[in-house]
N, CA, C and O atoms as CSV, one atom per row, in Angstrom:
chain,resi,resn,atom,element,x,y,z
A,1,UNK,N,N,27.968,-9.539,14.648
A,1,UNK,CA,C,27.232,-8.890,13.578
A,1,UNK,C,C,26.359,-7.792,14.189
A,1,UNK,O,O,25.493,-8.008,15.036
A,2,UNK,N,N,26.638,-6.708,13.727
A,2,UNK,CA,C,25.658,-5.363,14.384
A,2,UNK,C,C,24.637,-5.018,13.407
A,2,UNK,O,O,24.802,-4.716,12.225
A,3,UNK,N,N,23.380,-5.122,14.184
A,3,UNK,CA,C,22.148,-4.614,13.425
A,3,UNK,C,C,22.258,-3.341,13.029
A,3,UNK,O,O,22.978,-2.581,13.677
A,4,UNK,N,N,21.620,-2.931,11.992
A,4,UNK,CA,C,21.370,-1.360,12.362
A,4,UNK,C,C,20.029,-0.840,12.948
A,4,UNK,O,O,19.069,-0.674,12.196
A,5,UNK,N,N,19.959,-0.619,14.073
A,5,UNK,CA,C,18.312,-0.438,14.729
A,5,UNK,C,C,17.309,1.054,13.201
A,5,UNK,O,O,16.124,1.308,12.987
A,6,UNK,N,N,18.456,1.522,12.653
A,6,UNK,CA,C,17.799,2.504,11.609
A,6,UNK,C,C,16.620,1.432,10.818
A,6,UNK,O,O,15.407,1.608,10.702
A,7,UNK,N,N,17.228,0.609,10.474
A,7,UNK,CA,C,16.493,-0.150,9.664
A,7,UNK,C,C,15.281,-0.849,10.298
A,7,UNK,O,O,14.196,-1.301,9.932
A,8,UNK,N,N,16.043,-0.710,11.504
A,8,UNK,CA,C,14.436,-1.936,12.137
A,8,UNK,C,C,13.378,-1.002,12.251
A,8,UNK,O,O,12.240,-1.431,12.063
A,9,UNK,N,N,13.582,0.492,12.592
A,9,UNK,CA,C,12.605,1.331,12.959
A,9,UNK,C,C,11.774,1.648,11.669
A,9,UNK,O,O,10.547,1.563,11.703
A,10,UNK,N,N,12.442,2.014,10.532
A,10,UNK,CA,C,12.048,1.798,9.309
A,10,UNK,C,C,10.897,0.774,8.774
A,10,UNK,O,O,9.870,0.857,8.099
A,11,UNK,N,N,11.607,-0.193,9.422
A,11,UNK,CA,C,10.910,-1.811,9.069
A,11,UNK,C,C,9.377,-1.589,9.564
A,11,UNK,O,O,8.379,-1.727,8.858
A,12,UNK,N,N,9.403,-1.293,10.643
A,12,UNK,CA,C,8.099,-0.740,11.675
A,12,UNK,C,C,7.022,0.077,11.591
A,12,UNK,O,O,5.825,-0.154,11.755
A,13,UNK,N,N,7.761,1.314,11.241
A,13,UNK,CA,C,7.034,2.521,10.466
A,13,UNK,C,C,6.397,1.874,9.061
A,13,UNK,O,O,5.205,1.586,8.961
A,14,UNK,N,N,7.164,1.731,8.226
A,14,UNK,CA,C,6.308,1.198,7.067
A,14,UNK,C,C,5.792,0.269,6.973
A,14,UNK,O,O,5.415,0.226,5.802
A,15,UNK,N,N,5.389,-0.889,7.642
A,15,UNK,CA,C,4.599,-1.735,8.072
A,15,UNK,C,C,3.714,-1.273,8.220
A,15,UNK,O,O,2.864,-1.323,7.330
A,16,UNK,N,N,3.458,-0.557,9.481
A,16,UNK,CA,C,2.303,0.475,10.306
A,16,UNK,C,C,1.420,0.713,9.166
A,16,UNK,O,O,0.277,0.274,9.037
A,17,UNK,N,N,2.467,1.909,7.851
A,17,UNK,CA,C,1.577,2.618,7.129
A,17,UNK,C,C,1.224,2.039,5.495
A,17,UNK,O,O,0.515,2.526,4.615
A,18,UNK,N,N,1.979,0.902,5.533
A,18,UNK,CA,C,1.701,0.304,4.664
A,18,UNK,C,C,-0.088,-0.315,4.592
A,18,UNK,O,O,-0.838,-0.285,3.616
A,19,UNK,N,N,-0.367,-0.835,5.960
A,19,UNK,CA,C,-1.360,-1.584,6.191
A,19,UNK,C,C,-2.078,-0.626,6.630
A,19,UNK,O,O,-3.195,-1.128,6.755
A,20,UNK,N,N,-2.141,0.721,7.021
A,20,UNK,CA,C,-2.917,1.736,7.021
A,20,UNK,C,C,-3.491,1.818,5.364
A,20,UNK,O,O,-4.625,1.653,4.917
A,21,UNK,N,N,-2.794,1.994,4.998
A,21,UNK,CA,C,-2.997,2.469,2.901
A,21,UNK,C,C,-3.521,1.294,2.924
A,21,UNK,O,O,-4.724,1.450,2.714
A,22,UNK,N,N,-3.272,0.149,3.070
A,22,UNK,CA,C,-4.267,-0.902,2.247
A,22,UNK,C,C,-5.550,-0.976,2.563
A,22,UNK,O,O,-6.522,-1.227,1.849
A,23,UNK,N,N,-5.476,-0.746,3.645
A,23,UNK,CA,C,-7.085,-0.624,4.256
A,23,UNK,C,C,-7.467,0.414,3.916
A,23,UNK,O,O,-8.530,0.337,3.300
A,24,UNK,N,N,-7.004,1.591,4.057
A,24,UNK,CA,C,-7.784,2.738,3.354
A,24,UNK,C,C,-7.961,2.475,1.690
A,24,UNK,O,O,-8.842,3.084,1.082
A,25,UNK,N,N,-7.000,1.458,0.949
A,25,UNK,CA,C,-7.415,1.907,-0.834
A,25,UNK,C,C,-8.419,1.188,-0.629
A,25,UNK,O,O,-9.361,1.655,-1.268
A,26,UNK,N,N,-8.985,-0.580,0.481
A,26,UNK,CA,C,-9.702,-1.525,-0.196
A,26,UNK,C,C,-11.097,-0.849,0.226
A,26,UNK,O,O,-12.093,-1.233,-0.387
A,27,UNK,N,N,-11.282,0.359,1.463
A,27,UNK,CA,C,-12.357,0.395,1.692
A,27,UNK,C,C,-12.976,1.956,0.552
A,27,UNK,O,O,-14.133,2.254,0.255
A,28,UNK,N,N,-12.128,2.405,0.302
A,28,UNK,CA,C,-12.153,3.504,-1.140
A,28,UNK,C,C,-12.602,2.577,-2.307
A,28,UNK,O,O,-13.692,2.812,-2.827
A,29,UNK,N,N,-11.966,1.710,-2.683
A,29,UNK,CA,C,-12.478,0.725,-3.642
A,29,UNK,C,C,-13.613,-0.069,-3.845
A,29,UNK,O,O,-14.129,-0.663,-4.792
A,30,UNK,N,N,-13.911,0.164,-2.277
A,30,UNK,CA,C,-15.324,-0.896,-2.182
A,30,UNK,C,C,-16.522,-0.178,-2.678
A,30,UNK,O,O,-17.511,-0.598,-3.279
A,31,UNK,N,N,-16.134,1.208,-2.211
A,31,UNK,CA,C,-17.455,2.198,-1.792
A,31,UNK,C,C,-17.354,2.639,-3.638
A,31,UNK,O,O,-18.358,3.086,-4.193
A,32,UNK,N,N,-16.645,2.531,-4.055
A,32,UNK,CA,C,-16.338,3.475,-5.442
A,32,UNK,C,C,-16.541,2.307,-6.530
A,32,UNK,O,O,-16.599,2.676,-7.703
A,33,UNK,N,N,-16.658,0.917,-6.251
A,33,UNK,CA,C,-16.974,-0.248,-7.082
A,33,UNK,C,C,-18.342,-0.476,-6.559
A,33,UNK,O,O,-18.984,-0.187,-7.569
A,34,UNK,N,N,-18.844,-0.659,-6.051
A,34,UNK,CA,C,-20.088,-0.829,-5.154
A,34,UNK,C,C,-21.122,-0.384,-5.810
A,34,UNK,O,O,-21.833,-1.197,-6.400
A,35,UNK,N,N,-21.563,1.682,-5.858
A,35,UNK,CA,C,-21.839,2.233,-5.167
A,35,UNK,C,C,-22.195,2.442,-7.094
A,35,UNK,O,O,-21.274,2.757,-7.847
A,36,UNK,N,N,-23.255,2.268,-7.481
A,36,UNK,CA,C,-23.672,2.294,-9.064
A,36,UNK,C,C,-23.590,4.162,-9.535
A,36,UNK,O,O,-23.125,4.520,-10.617
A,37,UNK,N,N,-23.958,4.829,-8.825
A,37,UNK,CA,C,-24.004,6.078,-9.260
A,37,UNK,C,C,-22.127,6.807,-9.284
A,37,UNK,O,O,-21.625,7.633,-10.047
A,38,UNK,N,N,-21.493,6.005,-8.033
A,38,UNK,CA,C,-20.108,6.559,-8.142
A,38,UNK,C,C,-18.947,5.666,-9.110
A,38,UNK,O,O,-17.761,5.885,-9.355
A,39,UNK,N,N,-19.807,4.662,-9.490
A,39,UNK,CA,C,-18.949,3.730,-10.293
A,39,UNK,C,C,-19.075,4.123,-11.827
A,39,UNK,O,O,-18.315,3.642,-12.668
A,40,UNK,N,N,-20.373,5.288,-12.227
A,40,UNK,CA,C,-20.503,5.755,-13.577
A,40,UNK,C,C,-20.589,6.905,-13.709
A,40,UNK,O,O,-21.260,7.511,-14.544
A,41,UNK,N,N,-19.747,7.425,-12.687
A,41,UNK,CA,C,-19.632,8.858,-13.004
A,41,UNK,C,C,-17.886,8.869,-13.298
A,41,UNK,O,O,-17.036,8.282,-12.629
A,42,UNK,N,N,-17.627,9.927,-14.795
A,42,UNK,CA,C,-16.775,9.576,-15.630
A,42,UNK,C,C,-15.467,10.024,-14.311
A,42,UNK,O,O,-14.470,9.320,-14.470
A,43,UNK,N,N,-15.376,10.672,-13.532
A,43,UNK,CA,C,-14.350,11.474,-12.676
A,43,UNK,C,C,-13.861,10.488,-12.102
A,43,UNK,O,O,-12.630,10.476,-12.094
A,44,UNK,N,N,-14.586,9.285,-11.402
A,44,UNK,CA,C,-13.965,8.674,-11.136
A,44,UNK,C,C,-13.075,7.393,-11.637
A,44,UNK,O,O,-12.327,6.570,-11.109
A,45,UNK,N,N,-13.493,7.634,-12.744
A,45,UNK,CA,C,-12.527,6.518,-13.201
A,45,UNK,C,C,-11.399,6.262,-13.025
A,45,UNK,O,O,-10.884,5.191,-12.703
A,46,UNK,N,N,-10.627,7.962,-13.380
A,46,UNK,CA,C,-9.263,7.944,-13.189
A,46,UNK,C,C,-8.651,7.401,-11.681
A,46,UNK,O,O,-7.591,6.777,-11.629
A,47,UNK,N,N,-9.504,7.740,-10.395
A,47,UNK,CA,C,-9.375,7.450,-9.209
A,47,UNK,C,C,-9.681,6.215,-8.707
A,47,UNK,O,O,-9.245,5.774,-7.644
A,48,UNK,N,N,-10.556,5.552,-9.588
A,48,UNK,CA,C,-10.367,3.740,-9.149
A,48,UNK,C,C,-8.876,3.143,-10.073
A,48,UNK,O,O,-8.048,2.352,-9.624
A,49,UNK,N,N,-8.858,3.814,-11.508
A,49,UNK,CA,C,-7.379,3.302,-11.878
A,49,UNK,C,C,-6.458,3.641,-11.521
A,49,UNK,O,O,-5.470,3.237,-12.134
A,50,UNK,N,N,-6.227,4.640,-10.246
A,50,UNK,CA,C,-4.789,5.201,-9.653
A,50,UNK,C,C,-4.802,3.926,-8.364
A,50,UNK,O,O,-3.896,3.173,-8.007
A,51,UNK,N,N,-6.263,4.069,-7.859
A,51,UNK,CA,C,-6.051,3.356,-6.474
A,51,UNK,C,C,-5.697,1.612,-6.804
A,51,UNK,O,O,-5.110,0.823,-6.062
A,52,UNK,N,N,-6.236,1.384,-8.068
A,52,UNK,CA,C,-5.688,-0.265,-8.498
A,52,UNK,C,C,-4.168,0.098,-8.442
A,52,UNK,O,O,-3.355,-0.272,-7.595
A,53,UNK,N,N,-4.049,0.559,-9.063
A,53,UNK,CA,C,-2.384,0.347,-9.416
A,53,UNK,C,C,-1.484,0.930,-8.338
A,53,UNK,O,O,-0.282,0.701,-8.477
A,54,UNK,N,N,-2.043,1.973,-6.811
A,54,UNK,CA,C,-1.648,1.930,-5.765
A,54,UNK,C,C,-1.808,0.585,-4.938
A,54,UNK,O,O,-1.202,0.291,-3.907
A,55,UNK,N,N,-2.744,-0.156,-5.606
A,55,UNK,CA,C,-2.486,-1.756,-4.745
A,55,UNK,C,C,-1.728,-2.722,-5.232
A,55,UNK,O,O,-1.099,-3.554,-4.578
A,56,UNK,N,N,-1.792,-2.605,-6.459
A,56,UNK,CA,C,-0.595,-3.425,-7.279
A,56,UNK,C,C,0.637,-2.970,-6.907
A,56,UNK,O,O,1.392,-3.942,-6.900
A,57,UNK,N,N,1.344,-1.748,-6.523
A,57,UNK,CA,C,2.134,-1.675,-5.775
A,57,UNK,C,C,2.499,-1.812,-4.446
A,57,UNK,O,O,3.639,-2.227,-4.238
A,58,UNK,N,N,1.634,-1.502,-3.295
A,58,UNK,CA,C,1.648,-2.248,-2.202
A,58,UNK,C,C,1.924,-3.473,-2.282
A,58,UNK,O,O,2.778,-3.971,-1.547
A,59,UNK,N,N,1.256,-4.174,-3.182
A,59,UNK,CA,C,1.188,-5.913,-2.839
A,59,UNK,C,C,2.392,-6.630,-3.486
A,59,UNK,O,O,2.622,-7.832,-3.356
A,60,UNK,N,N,3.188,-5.693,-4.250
A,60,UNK,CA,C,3.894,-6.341,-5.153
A,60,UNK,C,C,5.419,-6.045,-4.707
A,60,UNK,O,O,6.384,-6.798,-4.576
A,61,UNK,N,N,5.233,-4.438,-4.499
A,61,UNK,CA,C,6.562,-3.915,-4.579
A,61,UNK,C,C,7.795,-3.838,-3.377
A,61,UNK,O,O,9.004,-4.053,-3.289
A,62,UNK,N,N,6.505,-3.325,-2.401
A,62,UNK,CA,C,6.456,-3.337,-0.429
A,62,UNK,C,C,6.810,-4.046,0.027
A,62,UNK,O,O,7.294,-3.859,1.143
A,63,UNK,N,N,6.789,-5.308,-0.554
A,63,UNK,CA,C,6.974,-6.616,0.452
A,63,UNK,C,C,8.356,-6.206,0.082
A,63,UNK,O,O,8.642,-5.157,0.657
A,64,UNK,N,N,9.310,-6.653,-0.667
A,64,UNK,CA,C,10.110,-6.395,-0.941
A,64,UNK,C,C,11.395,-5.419,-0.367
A,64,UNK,O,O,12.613,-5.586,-0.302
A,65,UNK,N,N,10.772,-4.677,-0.112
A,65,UNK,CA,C,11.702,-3.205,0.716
A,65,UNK,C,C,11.207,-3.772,2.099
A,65,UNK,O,O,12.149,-4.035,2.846
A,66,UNK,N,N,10.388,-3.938,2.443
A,66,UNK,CA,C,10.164,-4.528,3.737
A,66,UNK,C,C,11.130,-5.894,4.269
A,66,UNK,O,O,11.446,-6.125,5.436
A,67,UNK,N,N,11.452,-6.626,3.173
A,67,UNK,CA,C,12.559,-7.878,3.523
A,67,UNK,C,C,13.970,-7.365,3.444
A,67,UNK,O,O,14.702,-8.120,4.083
A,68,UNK,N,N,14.779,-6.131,2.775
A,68,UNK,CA,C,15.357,-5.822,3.058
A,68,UNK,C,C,15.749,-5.003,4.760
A,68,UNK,O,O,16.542,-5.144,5.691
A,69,UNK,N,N,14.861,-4.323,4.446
A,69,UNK,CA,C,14.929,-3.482,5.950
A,69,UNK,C,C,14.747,-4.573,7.274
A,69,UNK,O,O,15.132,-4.117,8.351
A,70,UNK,N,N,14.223,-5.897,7.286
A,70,UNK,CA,C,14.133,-6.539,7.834
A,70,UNK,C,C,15.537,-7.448,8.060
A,70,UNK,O,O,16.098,-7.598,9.146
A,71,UNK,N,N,15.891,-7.917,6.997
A,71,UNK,CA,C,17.021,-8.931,6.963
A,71,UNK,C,C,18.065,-8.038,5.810
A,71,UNK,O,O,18.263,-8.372,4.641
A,72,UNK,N,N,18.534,-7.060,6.382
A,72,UNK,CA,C,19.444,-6.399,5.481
A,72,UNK,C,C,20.726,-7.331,5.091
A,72,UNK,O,O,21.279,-7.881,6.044
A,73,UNK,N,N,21.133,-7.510,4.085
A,73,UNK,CA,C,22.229,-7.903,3.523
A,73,UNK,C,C,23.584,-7.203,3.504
A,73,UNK,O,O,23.261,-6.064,3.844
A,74,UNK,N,N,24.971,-7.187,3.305
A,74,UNK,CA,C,25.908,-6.701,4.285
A,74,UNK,C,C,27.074,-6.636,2.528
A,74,UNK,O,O,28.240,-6.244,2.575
């Protein structure tokens, strides 16, 4: 059975930057939920509801493409 090393490198890379982005949305989220003057100013609203639903996809969707590229199916 031959791997394809494409996929493993893949697998790797988006790992890397997957868990880069999560750490960057949770510490964006913290400072922007936190932070009373940036949590009621109307501009950001739209930018805490993009960055939720950029984590609802990380957490939901990622894993997913990540188990393929990992254990590809044939």
């Amino acid at each position: 059975m031959a791997f394809d090393f494409n996929l493993l490198y893949r697998f790797w890379f988006l790992i890397i930057l997957t868990t880069l982005s999560i750490l960057c949305t949770g510490f964006v989220l913290y400072h922007l939920l936190f932070d009373r003057i940036l949590r009621q100013a109307m501009n950001n609203h739209v930018i805490i509801i993009l960055l939720i639903l950029n984590f609802l996809i990380e957490a939901i969707d990622i894993p997913f493409i990540l188990r393929f590229y990992r254990f590809p199916t044939t």
